[in-house]
DSSP file (Angstrom, degrees, kcal/mol; ACC not computed):
  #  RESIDUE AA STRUCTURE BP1 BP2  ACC     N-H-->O    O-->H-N    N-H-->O    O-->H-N    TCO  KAPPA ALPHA  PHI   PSI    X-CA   Y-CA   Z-CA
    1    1 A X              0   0    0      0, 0.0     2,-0.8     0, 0.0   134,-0.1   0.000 360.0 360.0 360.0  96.2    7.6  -24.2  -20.9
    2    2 A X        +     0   0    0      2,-0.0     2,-0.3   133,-0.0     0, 0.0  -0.964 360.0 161.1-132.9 127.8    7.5  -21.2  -22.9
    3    3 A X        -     0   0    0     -2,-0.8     2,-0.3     2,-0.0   132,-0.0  -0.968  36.7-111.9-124.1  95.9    4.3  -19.6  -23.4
    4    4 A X        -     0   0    0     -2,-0.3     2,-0.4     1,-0.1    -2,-0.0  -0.486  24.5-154.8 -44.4 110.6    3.1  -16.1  -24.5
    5    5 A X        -     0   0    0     -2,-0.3     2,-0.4     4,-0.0    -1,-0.1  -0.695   7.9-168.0 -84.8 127.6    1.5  -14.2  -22.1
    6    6 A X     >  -     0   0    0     -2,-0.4     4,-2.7     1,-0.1    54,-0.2  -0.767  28.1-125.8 -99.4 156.9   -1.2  -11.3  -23.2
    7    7 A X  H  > S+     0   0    0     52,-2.2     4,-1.1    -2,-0.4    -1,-0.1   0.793 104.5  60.9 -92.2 -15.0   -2.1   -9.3  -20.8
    8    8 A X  H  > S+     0   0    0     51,-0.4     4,-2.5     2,-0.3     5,-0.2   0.781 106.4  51.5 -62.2 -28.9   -5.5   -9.3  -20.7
    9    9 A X  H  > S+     0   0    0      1,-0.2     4,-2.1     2,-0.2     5,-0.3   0.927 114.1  55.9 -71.0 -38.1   -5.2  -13.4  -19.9
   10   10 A X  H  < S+     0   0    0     -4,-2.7     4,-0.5     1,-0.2    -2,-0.3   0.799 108.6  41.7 -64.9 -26.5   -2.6  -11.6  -17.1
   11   11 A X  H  < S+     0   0    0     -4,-1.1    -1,-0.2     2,-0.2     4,-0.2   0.713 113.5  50.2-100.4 -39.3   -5.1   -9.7  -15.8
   12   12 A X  H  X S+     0   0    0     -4,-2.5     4,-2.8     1,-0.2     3,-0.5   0.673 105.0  61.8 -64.6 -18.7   -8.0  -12.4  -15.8
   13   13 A X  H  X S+     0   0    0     -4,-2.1     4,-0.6    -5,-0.2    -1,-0.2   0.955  95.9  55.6 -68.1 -36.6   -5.7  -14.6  -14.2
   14   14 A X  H  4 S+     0   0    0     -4,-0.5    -1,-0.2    -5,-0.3    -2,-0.1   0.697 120.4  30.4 -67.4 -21.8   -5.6  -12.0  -11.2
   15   15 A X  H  4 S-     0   0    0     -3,-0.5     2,-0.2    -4,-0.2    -1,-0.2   0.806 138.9  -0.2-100.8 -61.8   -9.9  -12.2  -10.7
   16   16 A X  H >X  -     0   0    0     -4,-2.8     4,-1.5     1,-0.2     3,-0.8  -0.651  56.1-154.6-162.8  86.4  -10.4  -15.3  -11.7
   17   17 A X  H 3X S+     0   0    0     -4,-0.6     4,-1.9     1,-0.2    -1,-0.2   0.646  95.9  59.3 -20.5 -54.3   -8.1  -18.1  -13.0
   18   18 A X  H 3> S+     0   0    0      1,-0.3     4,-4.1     2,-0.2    -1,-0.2   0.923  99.4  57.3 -41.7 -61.3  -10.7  -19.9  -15.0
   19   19 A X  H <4 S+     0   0    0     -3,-0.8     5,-0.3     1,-0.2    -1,-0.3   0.788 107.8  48.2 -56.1 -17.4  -11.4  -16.9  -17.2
   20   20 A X  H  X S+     0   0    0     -4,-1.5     4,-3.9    -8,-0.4    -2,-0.2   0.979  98.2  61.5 -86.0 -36.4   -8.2  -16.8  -18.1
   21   21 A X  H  X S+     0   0    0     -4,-1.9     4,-1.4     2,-0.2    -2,-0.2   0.924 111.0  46.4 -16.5 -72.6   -8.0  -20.3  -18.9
   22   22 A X  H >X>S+     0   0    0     -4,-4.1     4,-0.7     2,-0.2     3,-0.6   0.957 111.6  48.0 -61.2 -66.5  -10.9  -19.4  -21.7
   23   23 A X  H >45S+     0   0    0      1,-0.2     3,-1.9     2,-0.2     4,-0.3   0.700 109.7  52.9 -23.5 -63.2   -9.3  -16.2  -23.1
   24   24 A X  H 3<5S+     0   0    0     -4,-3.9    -1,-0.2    -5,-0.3    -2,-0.2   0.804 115.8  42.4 -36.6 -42.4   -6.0  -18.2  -23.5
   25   25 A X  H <<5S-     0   0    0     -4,-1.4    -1,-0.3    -3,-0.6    -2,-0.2  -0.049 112.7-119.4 -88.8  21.6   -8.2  -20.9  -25.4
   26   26 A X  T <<5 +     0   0    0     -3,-1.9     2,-0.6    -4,-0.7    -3,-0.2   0.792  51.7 169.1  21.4  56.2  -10.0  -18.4  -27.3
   27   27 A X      < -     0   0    0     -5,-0.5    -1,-0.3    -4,-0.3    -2,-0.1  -0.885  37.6-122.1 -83.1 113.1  -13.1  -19.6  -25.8
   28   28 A X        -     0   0    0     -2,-0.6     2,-0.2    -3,-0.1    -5,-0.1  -0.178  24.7-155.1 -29.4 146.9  -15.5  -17.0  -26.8
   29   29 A X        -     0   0    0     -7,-0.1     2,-1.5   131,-0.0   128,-0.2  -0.611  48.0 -78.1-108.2 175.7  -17.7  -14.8  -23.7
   30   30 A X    >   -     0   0    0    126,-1.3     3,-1.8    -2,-0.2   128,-0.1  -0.668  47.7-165.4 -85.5 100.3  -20.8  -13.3  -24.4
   31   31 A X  T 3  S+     0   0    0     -2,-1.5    -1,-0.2     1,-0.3   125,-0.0   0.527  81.3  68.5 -78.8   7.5  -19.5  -10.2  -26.2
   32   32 A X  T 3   +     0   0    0    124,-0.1     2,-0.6     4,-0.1    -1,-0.3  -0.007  67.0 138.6-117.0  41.1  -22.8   -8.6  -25.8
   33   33 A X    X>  -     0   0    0     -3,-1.8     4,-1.4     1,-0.1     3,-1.2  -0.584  55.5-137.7 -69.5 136.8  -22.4   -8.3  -22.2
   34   34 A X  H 3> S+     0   0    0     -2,-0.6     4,-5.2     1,-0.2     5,-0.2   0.945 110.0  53.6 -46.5 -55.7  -23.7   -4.6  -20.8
   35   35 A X  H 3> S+     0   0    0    119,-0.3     4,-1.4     2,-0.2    -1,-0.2   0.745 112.0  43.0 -65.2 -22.9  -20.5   -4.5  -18.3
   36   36 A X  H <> S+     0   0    0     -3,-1.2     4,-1.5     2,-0.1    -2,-0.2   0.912 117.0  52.6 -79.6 -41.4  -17.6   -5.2  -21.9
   37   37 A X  H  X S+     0   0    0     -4,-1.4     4,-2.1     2,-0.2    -2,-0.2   0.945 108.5  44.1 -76.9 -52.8  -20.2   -2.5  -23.7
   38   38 A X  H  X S+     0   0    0     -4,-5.2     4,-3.0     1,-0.2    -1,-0.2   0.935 117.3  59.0 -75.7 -15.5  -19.7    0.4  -20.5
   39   39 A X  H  X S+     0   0    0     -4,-1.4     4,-1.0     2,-0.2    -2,-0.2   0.909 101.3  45.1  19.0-116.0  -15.8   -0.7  -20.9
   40   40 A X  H  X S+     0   0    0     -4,-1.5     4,-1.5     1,-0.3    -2,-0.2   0.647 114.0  48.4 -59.2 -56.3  -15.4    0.1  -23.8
   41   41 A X  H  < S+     0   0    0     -4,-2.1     4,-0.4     2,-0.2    -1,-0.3   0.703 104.5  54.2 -25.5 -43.2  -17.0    3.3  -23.5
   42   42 A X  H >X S+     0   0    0     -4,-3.0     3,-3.1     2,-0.2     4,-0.6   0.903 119.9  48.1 -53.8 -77.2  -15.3    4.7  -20.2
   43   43 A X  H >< S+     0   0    0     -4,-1.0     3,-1.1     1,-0.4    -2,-0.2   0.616 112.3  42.0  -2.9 -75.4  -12.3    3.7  -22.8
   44   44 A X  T 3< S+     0   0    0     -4,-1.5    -1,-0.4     1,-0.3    -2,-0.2   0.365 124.2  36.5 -72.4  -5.9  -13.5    5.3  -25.7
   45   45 A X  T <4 S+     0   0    0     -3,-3.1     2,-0.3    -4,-0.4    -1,-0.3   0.323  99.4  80.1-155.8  -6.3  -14.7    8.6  -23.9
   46   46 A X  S << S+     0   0    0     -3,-1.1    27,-0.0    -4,-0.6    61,-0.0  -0.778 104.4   4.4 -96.3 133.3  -11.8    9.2  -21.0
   47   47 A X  S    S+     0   0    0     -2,-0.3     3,-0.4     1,-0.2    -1,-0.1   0.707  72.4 160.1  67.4  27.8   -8.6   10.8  -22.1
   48   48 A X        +     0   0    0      1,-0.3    -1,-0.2    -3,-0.2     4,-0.1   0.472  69.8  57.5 -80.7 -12.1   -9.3   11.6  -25.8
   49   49 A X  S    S+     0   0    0      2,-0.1    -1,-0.3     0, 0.0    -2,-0.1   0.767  98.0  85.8 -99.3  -3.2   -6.7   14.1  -26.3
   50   50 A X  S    S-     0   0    0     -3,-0.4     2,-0.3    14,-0.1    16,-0.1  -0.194  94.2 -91.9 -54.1 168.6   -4.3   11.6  -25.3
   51   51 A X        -     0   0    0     14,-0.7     2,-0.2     3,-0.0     3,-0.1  -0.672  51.2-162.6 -57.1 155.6   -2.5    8.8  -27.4
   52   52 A X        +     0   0    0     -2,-0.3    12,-0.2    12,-0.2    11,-0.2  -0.711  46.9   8.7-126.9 154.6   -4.6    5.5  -27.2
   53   53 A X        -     0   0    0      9,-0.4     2,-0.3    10,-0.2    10,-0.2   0.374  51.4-177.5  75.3  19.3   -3.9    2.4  -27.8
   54   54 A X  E     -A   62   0A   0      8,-0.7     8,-1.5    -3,-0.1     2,-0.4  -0.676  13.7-158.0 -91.4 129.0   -0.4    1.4  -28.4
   55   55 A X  E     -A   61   0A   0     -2,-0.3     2,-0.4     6,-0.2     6,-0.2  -0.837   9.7-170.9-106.1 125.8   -0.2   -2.3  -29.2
   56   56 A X  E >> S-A   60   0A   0      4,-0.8     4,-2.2    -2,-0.4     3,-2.1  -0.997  73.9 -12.3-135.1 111.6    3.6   -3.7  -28.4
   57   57 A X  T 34 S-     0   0    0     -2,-0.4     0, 0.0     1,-0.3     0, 0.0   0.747 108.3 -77.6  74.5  20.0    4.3   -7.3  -29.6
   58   58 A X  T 34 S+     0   0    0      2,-0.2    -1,-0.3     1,-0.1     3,-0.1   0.914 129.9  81.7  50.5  37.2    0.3   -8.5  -30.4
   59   59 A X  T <4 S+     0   0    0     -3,-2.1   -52,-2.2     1,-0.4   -51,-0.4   0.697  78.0  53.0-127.3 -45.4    0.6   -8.7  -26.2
   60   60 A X  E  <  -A   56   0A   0     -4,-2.2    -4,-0.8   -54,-0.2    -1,-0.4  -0.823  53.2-170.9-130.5 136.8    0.3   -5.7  -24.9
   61   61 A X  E     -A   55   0A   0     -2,-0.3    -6,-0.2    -6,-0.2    -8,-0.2  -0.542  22.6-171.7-137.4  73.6   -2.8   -3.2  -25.5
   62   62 A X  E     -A   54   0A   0     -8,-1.5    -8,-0.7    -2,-0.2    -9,-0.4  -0.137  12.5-152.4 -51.2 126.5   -1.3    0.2  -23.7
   63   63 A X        -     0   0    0      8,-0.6   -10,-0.2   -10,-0.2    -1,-0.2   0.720  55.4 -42.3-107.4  28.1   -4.0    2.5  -23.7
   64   64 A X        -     0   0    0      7,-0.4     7,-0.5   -12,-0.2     2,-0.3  -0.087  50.6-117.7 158.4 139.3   -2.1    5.7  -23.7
   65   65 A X        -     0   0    0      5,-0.2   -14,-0.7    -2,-0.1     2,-0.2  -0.724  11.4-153.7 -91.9 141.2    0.8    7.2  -22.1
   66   66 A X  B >   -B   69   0B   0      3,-0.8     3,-0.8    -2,-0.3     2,-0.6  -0.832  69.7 -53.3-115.6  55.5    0.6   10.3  -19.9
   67   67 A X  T 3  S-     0   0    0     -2,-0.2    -2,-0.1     1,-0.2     0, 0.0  -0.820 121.5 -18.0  95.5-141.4    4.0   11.9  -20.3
   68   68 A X  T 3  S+     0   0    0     -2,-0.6    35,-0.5    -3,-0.1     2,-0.3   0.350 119.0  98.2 -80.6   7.2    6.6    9.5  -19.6
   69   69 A X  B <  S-B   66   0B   0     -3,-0.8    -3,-0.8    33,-0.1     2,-0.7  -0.692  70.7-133.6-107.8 155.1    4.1    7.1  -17.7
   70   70 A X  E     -c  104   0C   0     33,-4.2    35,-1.0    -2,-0.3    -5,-0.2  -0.830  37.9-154.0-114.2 128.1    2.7    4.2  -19.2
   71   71 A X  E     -c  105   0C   0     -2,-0.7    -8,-0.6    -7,-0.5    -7,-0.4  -0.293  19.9-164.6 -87.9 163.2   -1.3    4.3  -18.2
   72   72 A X  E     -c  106   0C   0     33,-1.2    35,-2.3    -9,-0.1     2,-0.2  -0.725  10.7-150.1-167.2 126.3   -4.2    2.2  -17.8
   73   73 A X  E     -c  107   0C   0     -2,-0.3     2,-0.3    33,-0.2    35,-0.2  -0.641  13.7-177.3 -97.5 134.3   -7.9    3.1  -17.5
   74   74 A X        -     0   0    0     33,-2.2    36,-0.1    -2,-0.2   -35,-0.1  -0.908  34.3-131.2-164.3 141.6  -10.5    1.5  -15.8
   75   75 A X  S    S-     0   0    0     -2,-0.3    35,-0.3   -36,-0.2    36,-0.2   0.488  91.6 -10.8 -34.6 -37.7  -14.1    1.7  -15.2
   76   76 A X        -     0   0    0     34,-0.1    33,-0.1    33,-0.1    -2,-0.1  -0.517  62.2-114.6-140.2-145.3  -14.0    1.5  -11.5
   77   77 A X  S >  S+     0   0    0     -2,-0.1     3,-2.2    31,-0.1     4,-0.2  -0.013  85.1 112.1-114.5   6.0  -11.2    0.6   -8.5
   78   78 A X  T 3  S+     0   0    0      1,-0.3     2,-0.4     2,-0.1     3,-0.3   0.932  87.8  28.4 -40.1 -59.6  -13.5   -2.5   -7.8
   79   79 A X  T >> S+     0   0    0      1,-0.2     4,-1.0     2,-0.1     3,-0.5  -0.146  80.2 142.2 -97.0  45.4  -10.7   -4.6   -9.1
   80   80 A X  H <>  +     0   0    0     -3,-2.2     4,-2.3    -2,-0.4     5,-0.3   0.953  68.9  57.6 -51.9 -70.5   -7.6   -2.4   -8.2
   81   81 A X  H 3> S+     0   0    0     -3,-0.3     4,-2.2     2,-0.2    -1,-0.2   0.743 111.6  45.4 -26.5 -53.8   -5.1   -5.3   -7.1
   82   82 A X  H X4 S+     0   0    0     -3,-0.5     3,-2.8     1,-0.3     4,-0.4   0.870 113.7  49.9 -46.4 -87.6   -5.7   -7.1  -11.0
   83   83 A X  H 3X S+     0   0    0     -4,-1.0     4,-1.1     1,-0.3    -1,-0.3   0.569 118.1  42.0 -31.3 -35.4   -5.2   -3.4  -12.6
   84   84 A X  H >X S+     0   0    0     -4,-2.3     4,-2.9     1,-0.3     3,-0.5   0.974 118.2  42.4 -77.0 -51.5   -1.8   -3.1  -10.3
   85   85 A X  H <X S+     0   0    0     -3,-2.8     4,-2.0    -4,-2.2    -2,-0.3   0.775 114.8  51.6 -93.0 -36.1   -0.7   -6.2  -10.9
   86   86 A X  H 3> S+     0   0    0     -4,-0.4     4,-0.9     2,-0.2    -1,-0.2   0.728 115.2  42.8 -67.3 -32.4   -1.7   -5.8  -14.7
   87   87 A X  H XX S+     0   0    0     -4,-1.1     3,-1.9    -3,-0.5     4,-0.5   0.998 104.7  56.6 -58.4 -73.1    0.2   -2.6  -15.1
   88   88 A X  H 3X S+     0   0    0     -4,-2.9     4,-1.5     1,-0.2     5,-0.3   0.646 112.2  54.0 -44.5 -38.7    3.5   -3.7  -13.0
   89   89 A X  H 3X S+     0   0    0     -4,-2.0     4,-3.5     2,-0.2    -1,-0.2   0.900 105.3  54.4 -48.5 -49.1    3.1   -6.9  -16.3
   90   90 A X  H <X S+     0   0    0     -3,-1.9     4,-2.5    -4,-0.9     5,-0.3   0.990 111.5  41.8 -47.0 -82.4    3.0   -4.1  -18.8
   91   91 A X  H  < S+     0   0    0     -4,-0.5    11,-0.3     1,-0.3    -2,-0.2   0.417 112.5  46.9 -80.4  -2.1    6.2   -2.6  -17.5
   92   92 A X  H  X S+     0   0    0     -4,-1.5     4,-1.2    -5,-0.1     5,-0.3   0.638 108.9  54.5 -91.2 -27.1    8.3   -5.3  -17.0
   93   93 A X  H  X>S+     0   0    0     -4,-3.5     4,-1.2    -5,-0.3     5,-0.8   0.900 112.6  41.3 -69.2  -9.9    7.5   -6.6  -19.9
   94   94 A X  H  <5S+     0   0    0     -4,-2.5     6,-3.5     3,-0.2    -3,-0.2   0.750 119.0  48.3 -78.9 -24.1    8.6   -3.1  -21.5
   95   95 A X  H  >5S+     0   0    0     -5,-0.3     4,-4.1     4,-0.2     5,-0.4   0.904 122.5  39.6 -64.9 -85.0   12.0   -3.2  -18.7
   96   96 A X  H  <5S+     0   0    0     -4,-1.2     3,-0.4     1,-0.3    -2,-0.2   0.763 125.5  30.9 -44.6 -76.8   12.5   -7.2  -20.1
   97   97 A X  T  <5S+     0   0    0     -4,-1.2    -1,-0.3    -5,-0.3    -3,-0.2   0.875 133.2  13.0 -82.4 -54.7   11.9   -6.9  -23.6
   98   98 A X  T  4<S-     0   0    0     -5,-0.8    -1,-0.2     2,-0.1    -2,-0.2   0.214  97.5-110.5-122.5  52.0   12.8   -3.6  -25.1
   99   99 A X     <  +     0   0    0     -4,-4.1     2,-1.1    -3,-0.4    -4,-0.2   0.747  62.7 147.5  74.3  24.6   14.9   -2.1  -22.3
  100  100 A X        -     0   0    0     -6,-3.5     2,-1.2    -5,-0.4    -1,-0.2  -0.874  36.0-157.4-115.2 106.7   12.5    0.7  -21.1
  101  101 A X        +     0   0    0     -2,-1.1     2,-0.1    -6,-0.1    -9,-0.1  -0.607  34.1 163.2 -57.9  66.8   12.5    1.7  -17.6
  102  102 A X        -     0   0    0     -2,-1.2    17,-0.4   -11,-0.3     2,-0.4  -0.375  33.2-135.7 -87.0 164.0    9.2    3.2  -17.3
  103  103 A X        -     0   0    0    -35,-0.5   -33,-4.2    15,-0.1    15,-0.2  -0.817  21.6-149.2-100.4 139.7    6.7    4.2  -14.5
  104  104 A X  E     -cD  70 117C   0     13,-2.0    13,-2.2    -2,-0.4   -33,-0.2  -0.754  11.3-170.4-117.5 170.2    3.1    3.6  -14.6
  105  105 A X  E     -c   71   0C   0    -35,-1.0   -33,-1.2    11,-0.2     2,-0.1  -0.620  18.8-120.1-161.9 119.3    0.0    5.1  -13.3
  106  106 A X  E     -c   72   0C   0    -35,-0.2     9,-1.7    -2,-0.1     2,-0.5  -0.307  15.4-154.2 -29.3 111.0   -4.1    4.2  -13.0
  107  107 A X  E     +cE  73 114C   0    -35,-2.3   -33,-2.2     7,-0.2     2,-0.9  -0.921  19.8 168.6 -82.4  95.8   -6.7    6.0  -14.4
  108  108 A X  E  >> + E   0 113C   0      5,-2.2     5,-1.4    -2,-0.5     4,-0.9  -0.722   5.5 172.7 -72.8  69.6  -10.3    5.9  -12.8
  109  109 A X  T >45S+     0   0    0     -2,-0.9     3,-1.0     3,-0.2    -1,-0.2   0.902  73.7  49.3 -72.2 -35.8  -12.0    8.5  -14.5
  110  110 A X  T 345S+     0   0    0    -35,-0.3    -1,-0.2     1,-0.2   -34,-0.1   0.998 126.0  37.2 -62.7 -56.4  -15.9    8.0  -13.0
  111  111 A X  T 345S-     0   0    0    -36,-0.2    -1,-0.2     1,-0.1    -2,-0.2   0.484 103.5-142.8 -67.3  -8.8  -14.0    7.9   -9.8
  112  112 A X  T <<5 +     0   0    0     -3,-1.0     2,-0.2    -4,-0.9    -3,-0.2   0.662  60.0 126.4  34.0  45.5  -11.3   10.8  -10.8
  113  113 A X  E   < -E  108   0C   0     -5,-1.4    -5,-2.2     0, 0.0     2,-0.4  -0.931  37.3-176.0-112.7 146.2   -8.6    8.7   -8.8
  114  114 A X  E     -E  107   0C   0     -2,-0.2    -7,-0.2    -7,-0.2     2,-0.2  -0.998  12.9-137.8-146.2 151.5   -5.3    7.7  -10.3
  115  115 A X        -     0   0    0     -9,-1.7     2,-0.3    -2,-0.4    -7,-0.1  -0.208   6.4-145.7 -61.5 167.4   -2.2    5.5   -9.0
  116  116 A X        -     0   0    0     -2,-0.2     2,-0.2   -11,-0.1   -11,-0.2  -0.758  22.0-170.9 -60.6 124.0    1.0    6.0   -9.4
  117  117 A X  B     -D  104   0C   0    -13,-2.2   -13,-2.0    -2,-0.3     2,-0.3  -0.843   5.1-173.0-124.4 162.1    3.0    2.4   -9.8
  118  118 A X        -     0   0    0     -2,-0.2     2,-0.9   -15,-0.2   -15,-0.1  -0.867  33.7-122.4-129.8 145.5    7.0    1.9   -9.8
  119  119 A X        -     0   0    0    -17,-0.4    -2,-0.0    -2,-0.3     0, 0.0  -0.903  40.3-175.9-110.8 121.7    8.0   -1.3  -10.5
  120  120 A X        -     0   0    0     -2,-0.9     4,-0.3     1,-0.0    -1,-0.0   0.594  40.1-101.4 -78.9-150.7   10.0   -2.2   -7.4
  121  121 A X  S  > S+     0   0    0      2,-0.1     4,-2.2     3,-0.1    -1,-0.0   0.554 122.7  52.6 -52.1 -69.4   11.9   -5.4   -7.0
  122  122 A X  T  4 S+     0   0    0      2,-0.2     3,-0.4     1,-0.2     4,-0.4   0.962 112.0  48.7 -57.3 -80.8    9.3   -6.9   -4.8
  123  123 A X  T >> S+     0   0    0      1,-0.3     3,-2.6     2,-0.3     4,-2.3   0.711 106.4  49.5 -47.7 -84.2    6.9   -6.1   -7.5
  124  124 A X  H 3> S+     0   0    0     -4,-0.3     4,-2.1     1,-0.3    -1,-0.3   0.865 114.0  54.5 -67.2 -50.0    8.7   -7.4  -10.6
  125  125 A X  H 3X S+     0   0    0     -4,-2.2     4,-2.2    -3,-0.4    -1,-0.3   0.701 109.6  41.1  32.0 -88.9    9.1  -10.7   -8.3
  126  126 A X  H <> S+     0   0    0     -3,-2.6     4,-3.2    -4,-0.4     5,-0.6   0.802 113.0  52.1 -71.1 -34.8    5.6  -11.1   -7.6
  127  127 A X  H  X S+     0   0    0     -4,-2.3     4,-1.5    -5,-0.2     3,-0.4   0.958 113.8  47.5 -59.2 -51.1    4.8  -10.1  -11.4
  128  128 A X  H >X S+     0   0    0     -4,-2.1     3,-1.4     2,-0.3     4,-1.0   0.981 116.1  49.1 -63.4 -76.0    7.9  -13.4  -12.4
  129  129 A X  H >X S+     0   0    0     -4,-2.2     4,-1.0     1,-0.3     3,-0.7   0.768 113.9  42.9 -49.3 -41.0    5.7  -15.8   -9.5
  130  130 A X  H 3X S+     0   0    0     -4,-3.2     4,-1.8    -3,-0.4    -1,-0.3   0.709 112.4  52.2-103.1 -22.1    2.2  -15.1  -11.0
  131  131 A X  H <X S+     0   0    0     -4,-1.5     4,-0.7    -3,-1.4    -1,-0.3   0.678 107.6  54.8 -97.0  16.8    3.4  -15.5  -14.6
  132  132 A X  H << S+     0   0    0     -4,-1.0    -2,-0.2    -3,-0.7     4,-0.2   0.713 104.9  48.8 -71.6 -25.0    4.6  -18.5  -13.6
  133  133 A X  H  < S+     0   0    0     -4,-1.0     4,-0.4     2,-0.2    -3,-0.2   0.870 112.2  55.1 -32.1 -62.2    1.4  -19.7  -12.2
  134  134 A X  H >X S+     0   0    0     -4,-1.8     4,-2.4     1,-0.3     3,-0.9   0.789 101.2  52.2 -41.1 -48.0   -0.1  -18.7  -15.3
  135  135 A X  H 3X S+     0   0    0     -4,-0.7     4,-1.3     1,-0.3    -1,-0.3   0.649 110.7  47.5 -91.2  -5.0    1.8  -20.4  -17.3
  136  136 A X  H 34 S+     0   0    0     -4,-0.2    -1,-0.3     2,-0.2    -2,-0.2   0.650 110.8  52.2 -94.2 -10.5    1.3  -23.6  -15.5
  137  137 A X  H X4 S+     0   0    0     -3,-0.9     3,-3.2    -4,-0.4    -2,-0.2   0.867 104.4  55.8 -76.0 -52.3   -2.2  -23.1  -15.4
  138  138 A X  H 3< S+     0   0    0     -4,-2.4    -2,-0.2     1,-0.2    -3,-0.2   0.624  99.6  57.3 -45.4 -42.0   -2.6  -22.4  -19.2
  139  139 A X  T 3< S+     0   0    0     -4,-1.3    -1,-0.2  -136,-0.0     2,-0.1   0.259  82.5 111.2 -79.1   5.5   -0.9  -25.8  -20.5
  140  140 A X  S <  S-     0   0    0     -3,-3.2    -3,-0.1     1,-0.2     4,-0.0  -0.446  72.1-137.3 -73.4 161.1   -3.5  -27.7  -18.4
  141  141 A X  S    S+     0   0    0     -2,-0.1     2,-0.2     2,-0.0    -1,-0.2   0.913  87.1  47.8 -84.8 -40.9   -6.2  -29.6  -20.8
  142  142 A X  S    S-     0   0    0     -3,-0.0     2,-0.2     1,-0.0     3,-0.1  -0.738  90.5-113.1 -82.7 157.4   -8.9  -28.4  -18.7
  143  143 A X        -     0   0    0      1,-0.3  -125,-0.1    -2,-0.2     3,-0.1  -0.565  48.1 -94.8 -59.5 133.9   -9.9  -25.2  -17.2
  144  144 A X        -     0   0    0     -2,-0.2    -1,-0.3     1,-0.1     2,-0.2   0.138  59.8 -85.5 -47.8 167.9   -9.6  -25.1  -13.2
  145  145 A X        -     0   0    0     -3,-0.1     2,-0.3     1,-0.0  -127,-0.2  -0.591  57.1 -81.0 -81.1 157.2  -13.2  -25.9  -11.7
  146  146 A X        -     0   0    0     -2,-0.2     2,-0.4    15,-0.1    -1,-0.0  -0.634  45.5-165.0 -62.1 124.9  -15.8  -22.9  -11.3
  147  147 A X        -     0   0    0     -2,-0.3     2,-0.5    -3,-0.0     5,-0.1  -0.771  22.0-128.7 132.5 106.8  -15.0  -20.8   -8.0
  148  148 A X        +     0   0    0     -2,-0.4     2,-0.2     3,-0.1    -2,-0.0  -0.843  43.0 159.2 -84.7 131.2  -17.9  -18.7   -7.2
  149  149 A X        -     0   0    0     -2,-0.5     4,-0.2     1,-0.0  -133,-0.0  -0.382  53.2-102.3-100.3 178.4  -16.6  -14.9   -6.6
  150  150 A X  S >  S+     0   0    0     -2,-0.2     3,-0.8     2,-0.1     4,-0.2   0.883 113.2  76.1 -62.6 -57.8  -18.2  -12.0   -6.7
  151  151 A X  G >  S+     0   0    0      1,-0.2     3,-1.2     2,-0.1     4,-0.3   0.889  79.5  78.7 -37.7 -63.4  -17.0  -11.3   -9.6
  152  152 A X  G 3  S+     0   0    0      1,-0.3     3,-0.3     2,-0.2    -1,-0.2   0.375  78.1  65.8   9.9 -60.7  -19.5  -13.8  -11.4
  153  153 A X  G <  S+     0   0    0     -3,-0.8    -1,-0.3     1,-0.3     5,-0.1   0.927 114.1  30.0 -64.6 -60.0  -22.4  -12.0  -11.4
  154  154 A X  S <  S+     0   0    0     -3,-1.2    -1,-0.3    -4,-0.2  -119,-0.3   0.628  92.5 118.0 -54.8 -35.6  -20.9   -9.3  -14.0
  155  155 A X    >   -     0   0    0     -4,-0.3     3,-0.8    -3,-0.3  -120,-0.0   0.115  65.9-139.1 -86.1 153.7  -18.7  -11.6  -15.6
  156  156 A X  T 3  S+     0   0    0      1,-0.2  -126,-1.3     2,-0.1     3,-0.3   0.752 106.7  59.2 -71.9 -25.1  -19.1  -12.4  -19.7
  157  157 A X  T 3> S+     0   0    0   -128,-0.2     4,-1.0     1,-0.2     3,-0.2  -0.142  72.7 123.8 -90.8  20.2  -18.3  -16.2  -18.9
  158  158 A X  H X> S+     0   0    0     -3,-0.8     4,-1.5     1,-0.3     3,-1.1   0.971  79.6  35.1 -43.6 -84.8  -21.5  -16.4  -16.5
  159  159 A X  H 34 S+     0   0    0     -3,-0.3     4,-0.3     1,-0.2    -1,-0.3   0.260 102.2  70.9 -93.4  16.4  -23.3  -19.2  -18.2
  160  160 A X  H 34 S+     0   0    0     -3,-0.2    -1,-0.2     2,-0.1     3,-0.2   0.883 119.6  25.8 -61.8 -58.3  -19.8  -21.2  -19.2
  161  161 A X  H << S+     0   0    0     -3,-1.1    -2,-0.2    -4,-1.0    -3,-0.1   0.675 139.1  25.1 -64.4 -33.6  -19.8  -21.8  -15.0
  162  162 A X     <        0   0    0     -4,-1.5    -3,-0.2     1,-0.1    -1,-0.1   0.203 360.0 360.0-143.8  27.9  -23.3  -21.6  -14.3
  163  163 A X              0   0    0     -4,-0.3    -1,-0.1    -3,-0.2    -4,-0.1   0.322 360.0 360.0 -93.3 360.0  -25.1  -22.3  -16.8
């Protein structure tokens, strides 16, 4: 069962299985949701004399290293666990695949709080167990059934579930 993971489907997986399900199946969202728009902005408007953006393998979409630590910006801490768990993906797949022992760290800029993540043992582990999930989710022919969250209300895939 060998699958490519991106890490944005790793990262939906962490909220909210289904949505990953679509991303993997390039099932469109409504890209002119308000919440992808303020994104994309925090993005676009945090951390501008850094580098942005480094794309590794058409998988991975770093958005800018901080020294030696490989970063990741996000609008709020709502969803810290994903964003940990999205990072700790980042940097085992940079350990696994081209041999870089790196460090990570969170960026909240409306909130001005940041992380610092190691990837531990434990941690690369859990990161092995959940892309195995994934990947077992991903080769189903349907998407899991709709699971209201929280998330929902905000989400670009609203009226896929709940329409």
């Amino acid at each position: 069962m060998d699958v490519t993971i991106n890490a944005t489907v790793f990262y939906s997986f962490q909220i909210c299985p289904r949505q990953a399900w679509f991303y993997h199946h390039s099932i469109s969202s409504d890209r002119d949701n308000p919440y992808l728009d303020l994104g994309r902005l925090v993005h676009e408007r945090s951390y501008q004399r850094d580098r942005k953006e480094i794309f590794v393998d058409q998988l991975l979409k770093i958005d800018l290293f901080k020294g030696e630590l490989v970063a990741e910006v996000k609008k709020s801490s709502r969803h810290v666990e994903a964003a940990r768990m999205q990072l700790a993906y980042y940097l085992y797949y940079l350990k696994k695949e081209k041999g870089l022992d790196l460090a990570g760290i969170l960026l909240f800029p409306k909130e001005r709080k940041t992380e610092l993540l190691e990837l531990t043992p434990e941690l690369e582990a859990e990161v092995k167990n959940k892309l195995n999930q994934l990947k077992h989710l991903l080769f189903s022919e349907t998407p899991p059934p709709a699971k209201r969250i929280k998330y929902c209300a905000k989400c670009s895939y609203n009226e896929f579930c709940w329409a």
